[in-house]
N, C-alpha and C positions, 0 to 999 in steps of 0.2 A: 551578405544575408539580406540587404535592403529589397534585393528585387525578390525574394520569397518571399513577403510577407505580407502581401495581395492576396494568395492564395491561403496563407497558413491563418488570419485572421479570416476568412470567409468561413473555413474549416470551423473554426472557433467557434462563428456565429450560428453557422448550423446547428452543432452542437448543442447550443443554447435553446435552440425554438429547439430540439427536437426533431429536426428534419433527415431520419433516417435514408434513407435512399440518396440525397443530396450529398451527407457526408460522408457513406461507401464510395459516390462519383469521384466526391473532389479528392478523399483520401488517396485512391487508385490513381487521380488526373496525376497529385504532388509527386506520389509514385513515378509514373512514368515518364515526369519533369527533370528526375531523377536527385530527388530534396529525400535526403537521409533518411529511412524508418523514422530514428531517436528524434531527429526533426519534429517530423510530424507529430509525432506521439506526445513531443513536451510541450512546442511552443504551438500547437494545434487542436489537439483532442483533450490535453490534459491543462491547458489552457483555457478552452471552454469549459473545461465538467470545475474548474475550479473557480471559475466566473459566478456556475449553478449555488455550489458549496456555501461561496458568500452570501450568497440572494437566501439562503434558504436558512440560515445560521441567523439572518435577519430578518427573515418572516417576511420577505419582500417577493421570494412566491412559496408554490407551497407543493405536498408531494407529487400530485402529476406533474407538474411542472419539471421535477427532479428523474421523474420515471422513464417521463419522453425523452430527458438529455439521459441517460443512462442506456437505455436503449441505443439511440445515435450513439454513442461514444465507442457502446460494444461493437456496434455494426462497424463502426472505424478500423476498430482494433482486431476485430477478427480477418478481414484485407491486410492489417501488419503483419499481423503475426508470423506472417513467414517469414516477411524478412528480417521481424527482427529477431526470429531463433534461427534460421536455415543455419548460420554462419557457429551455433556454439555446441561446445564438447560437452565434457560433462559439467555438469550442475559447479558453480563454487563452493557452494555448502546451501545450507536447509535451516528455513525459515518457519517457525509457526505460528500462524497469524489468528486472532478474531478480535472481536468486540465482546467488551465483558457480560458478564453476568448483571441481566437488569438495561441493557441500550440494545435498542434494534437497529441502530443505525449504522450503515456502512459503505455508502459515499467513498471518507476519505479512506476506508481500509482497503477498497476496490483498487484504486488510482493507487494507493502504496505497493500492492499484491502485482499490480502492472509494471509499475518503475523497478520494482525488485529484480521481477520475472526478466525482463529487457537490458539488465546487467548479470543473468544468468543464474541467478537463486533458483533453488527449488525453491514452492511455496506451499506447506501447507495449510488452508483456509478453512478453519471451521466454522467462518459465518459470525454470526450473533449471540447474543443474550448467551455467552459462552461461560457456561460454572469453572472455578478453578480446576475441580480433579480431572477437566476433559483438557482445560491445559496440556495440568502434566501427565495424563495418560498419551496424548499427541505427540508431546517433544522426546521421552521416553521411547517411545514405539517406532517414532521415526528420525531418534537421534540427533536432534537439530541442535545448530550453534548457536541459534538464535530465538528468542520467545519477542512476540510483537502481540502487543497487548493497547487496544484504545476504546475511547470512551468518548460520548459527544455530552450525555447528559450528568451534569454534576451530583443527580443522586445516585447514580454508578458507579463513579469513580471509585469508590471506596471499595469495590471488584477486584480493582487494580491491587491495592494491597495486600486482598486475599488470597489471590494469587504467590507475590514475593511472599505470605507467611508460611503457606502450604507445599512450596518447594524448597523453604528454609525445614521445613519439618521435616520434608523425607530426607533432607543431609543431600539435594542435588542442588544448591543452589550456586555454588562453583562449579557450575560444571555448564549452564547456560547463560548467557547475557538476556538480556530482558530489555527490552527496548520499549516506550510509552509514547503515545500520542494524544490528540483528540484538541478539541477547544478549551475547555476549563483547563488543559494541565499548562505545568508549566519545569522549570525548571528544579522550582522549590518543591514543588511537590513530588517531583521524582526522586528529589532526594530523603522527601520525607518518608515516600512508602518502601523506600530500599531497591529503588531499581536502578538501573544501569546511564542511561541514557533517555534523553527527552529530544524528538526531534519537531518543529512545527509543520514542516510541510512535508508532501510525497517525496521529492526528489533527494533531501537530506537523508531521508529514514532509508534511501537504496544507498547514497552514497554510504551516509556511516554502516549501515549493514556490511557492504564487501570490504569495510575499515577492520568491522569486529572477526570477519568470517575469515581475514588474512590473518589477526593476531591471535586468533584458536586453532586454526591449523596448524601455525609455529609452535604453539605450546600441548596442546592437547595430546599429543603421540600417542594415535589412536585409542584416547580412554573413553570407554563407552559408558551407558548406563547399566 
């Protein structure tokens, strides 16, 4: 891995300033170097936008800043994209994802939506400032194993429980895992508002996803909503 990492930390840097067209180059150069998609994507793109993540979480830059690496990172990922779907069947299961009701922010839900996507989740992405009943009209509609539910701003959070009480009300709360993220949460607090799992970073929240999406298949036997 030593001699990739000239490349995959430049990948990184770009990402950082922003320099779209530089990281289409180098993402494609790693490509044809012949350094893994998942390579790239983790220890390169998803390494720089998490670099941004930090800076911005400490006010150390601020939204353009966040905008121009978002940009880069897409222009990255849209060069992956082939190769890291050409190779997969159907979907493992189905994810539904946003940021609650009350945060516009979606950084880390993007970068999650990617690592998901790249271990063969379906994902579906409602965005932002998302109300409970659009939830669970989403996971309903498109039967998901999975509810991915995050928050960056602590006066939202409390979104997140509105959520676990509104799917405990319609009697489907057995029936999906609920997965939490964001900065303020934590572990305690996942437990406080009734949900499933708390994961800190993107890459845990795809690994334990295909964890939960293996252990609803074995049990679920085809029960739907």
């Amino acid at each position: 891995m030593a001699d990739l990492l000239p490349i995959l930390k430049e990948i990184s840097k770009k990402v950082q300033s922003g320099k779209l067209k530089d990281t289409k180059e180098l993402v494609q150069k790693a490509i044809d170097e012949g350094i893994e998609p998942e390579i790239i994507l983790n220890k390169g793109l998803v390494a720089g936008m998490n670099v941004i993540s930090t800076k911005f979480k400490s006010n150390a830059i601020y939204v353009p800043e966040v905008l121009l690496a978002s940009a880069a990172m897409k222009a990255g990922v849209d060069i992956l994209r082939p190769y890291l779907t050409s190779d997969k069947k159907q979907p493992v299961g189905k994810v539904c994802l946003g940021t609650v009701r009350g945060d516009i922010h979606d950084i880390g839900k993007n970068i999650v939506k990617l690592m998901m996507e790249c271990r063969g989740i379906e994902v579906i992405d409602l965005g932002v400032d998302v109300p409970p009943e659009k939830f669970l009209e989403a996971v309903i509609n498109n039967d998901c194993h999975i509810l991915c539910c995050s928050a960056l701003l602590t006066t939202a959070i409390s979104g997140i429980r509105d959520v676990v009480e509104l799917f405990e009300k319609e009697g489907i709360r057995d029936k999906v895992k609920i997965m939490i993220g964001g900065a303020p949460i934590n572990n305690t607090y996942c437990r406080f508002v009734g949900a499933d799992v708390f994961t800190s970073d993107a890459a845990s929240a795809a690994e334990k996803a295909c964890e939960l999406i293996a252990e609803l298949n074995e049990n679920r036997n085809n029960i739907q909503f």
